[in-house]
C-alpha positions as CSV (number, residue, x, y, z in Angstrom):
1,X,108.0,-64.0,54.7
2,X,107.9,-66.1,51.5
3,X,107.9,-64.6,48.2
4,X,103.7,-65.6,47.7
5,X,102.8,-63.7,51.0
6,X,105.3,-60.6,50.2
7,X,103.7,-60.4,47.2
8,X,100.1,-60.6,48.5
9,X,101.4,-57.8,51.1
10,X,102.1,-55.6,48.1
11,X,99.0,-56.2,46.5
12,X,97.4,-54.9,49.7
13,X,96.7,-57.9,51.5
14,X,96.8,-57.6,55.3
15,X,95.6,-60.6,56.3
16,X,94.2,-64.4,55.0
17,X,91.7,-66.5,56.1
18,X,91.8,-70.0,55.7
19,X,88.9,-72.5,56.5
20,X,89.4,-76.8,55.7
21,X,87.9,-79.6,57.0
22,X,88.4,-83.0,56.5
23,X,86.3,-86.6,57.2
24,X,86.4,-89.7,55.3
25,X,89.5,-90.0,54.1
26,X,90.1,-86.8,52.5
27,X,90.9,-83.2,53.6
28,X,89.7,-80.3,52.4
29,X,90.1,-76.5,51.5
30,X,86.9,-74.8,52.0
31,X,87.3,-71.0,51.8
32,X,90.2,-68.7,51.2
33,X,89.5,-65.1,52.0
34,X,92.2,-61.9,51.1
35,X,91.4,-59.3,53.6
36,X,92.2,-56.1,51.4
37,X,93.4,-53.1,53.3
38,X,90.8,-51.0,51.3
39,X,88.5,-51.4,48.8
40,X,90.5,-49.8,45.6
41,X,93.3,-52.3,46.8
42,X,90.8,-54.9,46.1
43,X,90.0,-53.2,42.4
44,X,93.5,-52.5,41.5
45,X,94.3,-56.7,41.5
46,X,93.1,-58.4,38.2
47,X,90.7,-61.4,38.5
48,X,93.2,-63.7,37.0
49,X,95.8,-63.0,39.7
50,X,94.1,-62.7,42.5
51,X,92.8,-66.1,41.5
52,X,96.7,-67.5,40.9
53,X,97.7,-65.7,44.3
54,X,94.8,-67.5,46.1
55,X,95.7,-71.2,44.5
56,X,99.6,-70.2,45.3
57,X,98.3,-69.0,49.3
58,X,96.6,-72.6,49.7
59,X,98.9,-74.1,48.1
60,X,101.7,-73.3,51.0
61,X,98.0,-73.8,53.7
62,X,97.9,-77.0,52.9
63,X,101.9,-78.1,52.9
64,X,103.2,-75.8,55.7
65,X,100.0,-76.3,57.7
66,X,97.8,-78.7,57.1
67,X,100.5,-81.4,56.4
68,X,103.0,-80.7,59.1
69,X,101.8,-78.4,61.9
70,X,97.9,-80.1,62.1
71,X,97.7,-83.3,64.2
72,X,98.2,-86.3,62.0
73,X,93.8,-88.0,61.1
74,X,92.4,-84.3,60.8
75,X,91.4,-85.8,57.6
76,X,90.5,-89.0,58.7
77,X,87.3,-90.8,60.4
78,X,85.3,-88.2,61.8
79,X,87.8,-85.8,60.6
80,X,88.4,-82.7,61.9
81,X,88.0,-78.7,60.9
82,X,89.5,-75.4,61.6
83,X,90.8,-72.4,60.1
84,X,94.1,-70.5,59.4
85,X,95.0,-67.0,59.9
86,X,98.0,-65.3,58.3
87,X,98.7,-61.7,59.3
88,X,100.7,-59.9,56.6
89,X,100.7,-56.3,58.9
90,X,104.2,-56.8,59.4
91,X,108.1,-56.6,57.7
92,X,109.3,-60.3,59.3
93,X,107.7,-63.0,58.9
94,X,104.2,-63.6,58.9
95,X,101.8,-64.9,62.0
96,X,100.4,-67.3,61.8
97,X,97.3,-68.4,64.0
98,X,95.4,-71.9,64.4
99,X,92.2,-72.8,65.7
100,X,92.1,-76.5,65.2
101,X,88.8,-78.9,66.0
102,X,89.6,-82.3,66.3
103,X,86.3,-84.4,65.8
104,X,85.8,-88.0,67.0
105,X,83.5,-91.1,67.8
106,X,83.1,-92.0,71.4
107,X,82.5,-95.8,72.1
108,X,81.6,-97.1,75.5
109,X,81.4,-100.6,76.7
110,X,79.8,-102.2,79.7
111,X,80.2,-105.5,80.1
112,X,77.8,-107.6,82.8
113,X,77.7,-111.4,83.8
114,X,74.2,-112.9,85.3
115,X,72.9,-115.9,86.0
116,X,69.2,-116.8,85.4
């Protein structure tokens, strides 16, 4: 476990949620959500840090994820969307889990010859 997600763990974090998307040409980061094991874990973080943890917790998203593990166009065309989970419950490394929708344009093409 890196030293971001350790440190989230500590802060009482026990999981992430991660939503992107992407069309055009550019990908996106929609949401980031901190799953606090309790509600005083939540109080005990200040705004400022939680706000650094969460910019530091896409930040690893988007290059561990997004950039390598995420078919290659997510961003692209019709683009794509999805969302990361990261489960900090335990001491090793950190699950991770996927759900990946791949979006795209469907052309067909009959061709017919006639006479008249």
């Amino acid at each position: 476990m890196n030293k971001t997600l350790r440190r989230a763990k500590q802060f009482g974090i026990l999981s992430i949620d991660v939503d992107y998307s992407g069309e055009g040409d550019s990908g996106a980061i929609d949401y980031t959500k901190l799953n606090y094991a309790t509600v005083d874990a939540k109080k005990k973080i200040q705004p400022e840090l939680e706000k650094a943890l969460l910019n530091e917790i896409e930040d690893i998203v988007w290059d561990e994820i997004l950039e390598s593990k995420i078919p290659s166009g997510w961003e692209c065309d019709s683009g794509g969307s999805g969302n990361v989970t990261i489960d900090l419950r335990g001491d090793e490394k950190a699950p991770v889990s996927i759900v990946h929708n791949a979006n795209y344009t469907e052309t067909t093409t009959s061709e017919y010859s006639m006479k008249l």
